[in-house]
C-alpha positions in Angstrom: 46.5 -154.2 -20.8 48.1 -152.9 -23.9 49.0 -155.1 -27.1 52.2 -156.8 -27.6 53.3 -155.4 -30.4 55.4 -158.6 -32.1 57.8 -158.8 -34.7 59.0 -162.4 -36.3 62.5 -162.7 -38.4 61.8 -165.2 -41.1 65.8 -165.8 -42.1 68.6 -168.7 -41.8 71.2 -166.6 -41.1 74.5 -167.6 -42.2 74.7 -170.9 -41.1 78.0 -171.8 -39.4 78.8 -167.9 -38.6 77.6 -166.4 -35.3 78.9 -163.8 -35.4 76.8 -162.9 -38.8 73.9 -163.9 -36.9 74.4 -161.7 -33.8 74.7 -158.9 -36.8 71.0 -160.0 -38.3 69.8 -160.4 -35.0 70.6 -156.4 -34.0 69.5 -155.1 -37.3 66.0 -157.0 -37.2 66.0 -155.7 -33.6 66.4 -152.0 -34.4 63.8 -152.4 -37.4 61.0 -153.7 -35.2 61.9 -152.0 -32.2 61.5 -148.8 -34.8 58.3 -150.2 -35.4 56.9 -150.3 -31.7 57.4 -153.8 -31.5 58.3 -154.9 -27.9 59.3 -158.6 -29.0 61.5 -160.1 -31.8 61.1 -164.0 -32.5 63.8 -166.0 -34.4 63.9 -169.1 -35.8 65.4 -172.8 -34.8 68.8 -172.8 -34.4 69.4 -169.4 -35.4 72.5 -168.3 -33.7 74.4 -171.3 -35.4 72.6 -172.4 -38.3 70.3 -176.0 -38.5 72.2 -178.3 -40.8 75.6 -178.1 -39.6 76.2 -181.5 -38.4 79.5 -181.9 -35.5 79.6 -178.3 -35.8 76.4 -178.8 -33.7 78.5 -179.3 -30.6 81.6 -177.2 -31.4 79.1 -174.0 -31.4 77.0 -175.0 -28.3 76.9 -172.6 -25.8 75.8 -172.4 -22.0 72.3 -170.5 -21.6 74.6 -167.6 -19.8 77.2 -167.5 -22.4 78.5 -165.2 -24.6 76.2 -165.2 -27.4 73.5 -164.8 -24.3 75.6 -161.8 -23.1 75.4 -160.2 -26.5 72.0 -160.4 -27.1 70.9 -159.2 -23.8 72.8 -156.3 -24.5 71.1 -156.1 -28.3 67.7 -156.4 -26.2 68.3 -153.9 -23.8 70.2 -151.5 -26.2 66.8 -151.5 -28.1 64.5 -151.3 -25.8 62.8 -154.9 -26.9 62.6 -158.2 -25.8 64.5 -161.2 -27.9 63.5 -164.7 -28.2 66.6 -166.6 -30.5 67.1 -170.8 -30.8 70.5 -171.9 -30.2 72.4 -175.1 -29.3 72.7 -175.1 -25.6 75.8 -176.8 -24.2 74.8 -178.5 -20.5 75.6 -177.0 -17.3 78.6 -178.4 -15.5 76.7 -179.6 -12.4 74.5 -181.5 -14.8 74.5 -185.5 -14.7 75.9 -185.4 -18.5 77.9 -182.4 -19.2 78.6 -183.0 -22.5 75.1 -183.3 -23.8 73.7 -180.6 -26.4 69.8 -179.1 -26.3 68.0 -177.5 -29.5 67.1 -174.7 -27.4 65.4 -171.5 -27.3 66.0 -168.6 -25.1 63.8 -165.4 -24.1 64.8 -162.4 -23.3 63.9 -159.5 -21.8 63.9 -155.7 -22.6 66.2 -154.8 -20.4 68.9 -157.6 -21.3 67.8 -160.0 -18.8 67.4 -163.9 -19.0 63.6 -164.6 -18.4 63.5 -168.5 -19.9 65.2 -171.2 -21.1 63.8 -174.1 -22.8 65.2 -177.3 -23.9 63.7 -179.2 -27.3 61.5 -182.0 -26.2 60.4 -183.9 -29.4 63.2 -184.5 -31.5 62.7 -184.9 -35.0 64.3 -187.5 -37.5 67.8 -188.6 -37.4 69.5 -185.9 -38.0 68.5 -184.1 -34.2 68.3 -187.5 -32.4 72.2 -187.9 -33.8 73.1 -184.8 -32.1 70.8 -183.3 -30.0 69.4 -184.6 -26.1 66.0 -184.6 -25.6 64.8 -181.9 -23.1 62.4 -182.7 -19.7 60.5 -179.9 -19.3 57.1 -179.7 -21.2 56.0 -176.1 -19.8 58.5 -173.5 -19.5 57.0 -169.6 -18.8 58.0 -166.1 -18.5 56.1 -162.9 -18.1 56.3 -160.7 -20.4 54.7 -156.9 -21.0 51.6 -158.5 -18.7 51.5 -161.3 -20.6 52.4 -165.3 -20.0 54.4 -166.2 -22.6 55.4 -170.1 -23.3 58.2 -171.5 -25.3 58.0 -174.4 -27.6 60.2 -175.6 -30.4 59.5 -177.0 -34.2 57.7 -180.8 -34.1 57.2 -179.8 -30.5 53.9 -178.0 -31.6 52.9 -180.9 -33.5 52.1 -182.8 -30.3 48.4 -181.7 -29.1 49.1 -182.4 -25.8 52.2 -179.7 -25.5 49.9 -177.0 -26.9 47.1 -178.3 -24.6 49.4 -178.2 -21.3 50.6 -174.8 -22.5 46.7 -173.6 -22.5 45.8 -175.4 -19.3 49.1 -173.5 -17.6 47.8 -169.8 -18.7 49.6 -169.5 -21.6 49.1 -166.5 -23.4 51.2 -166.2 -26.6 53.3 -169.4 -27.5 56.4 -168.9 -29.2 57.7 -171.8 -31.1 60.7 -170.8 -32.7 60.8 -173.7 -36.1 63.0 -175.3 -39.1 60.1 -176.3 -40.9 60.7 -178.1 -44.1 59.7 -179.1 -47.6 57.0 -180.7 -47.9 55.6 -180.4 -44.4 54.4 -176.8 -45.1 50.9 -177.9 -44.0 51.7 -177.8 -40.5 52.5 -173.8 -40.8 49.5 -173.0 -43.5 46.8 -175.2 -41.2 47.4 -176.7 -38.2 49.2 -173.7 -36.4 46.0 -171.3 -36.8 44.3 -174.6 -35.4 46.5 -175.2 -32.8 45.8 -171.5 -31.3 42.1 -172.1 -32.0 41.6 -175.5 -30.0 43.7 -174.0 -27.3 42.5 -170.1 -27.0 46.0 -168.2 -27.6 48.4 -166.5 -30.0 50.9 -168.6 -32.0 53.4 -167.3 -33.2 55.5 -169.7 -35.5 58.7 -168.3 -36.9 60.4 -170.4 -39.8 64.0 -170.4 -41.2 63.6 -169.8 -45.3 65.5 -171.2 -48.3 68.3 -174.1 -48.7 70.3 -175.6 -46.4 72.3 -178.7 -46.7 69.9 -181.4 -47.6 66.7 -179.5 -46.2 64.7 -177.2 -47.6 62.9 -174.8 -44.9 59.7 -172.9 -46.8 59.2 -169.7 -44.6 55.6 -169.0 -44.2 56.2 -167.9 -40.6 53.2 -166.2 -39.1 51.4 -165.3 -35.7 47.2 -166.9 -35.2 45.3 -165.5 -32.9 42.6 -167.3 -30.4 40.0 -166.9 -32.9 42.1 -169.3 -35.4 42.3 -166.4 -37.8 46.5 -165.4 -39.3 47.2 -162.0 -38.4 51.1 -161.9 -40.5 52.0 -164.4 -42.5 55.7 -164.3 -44.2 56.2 -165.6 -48.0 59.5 -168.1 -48.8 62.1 -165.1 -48.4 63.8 -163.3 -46.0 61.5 -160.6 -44.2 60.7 -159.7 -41.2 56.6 -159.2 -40.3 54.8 -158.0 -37.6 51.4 -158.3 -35.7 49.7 -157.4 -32.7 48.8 -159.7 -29.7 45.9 -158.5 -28.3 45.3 -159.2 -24.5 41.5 -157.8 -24.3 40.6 -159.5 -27.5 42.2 -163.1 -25.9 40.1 -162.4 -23.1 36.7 -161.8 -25.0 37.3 -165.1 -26.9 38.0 -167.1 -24.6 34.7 -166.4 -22.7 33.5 -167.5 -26.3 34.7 -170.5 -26.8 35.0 -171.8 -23.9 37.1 -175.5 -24.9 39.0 -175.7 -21.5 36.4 -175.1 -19.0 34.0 -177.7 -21.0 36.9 -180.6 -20.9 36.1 -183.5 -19.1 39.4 -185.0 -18.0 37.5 -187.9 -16.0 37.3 -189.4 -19.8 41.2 -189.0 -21.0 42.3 -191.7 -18.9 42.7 -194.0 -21.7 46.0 -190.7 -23.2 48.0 -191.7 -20.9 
């Protein structure tokens, strides 16, 4: 298999404006797919903006609606496949209809809607005031021969996500974030450990800069199996690239082999 050439857009957008967004979105998607790149990551909430408060549910969209429509055709009109966060508005044959998801969407090459996955750790009051809590802890897709799993934010700050991720054949975990000041050890350490302690790609992709009473600090980047950084963004807008490798995944994995040496007979006591 070849490597996954992958690009990750380090930006807040214009929070409040979609259709600004949809604009940053196409522009980042024509750079990278310039570039060979065959997947663009975006940050948390980037089709609407994080700290927007009721706008939250005045912006919220279905997984198949417009803003979907647009960026499939962004995807396909480029050739590469787009992974964005957005507020998800529920389905109407859902039990509650009215609720809102923190959500992040993949999509395919050719414009079509591979995954949907719904925020499952909310974090602090302002997502608890305004966000539902998702149900699913593993959602997949394949993508360019690889399985590729979704995650979002504090979601990757559970060990046991990450872990169920590895033990269902995740390859490259995407966790689209809104990581902010002063938590910026969780990008700078525990996401090259994360991919380490669970043999696969991370790829982490930050918002950057002020908004409302946060403070997101960038330093997006993509670890590899081996625990090592492959990009890593500053605190400014930019858009990086690197290149997940599916031979190299392979190779360490035979060399550190963490999930085949688990004893699960002991873990009773997690749960």
């Amino acid at each position: 298999m070849t490597s996954l050439h992958t690009a990750l857009l380090q930006s807040s957008g214009r929070p409040g404006d979609v259709a600004h967004n949809l604009r940053i979105l196409d522009d980042a998607a024509r750079e990278a797919a310039a570039t060979g790149a065959g997947l663009l990551a975006c940050p948390e909430l980037f089709l609407t903006g994080y700290a927007i408060g009721a706008d939250v549910h005045r912006l919220a969209e279905s997984a198949d609606g417009d803003s979907a429509r647009a960026i499939g055709k962004i995807a396909a009109e480029h050739g590469i496949a787009v992974l964005y966060g957005y507020p998800e508005r529920a389905a109407q044959d859902e039990s509650d209809s009215t609720a809102v998801y923190n959500s992040a969407q993949l999509i395919g090459p050719d414009g079509a809607r591979l995954a949907n996955y719904r925020k499952t750790h909310l974090f602090g009051c302002f997502e608890h005031e305004w966000f539902t809590p998702g149900e699913h802890a593993v959602v997949q897709a394949e993508l360019a021969g690889l399985r590729i799993g979704l995650l979002i934010c504090y979601d990757v700050e559970f060990p046991e996500n990450v872990r169920a991720h590895a033990l269902a054949g995740t390859d490259l975990l995407l966790v689209p974030t809104a990581q902010m000041h002063p938590f910026q050890f969780v990008a700078e350490s525990v996401i090259p450990v994360r991919a380490f302690e669970n043999q696969m790609y991370l790829a982490y992709v930050n918002r950057v800069g002020a908004e409302g009473e946060f403070e997101f600090v960038g330093l997006s980047c993509l670890a590899g199996p081996d625990g090592v950084v492959r990009t890593r963004a500053g605190r400014t807008e930019q858009l990086v690239r690197a290149e997940v490798d599916p031979a190299f995944l392979k190779q360490s994995r035979a060399d550190n082999p963490y999930l085949h040496d688990r004893r699960p007979e002991l873990y009773g006591p997690l749960i």
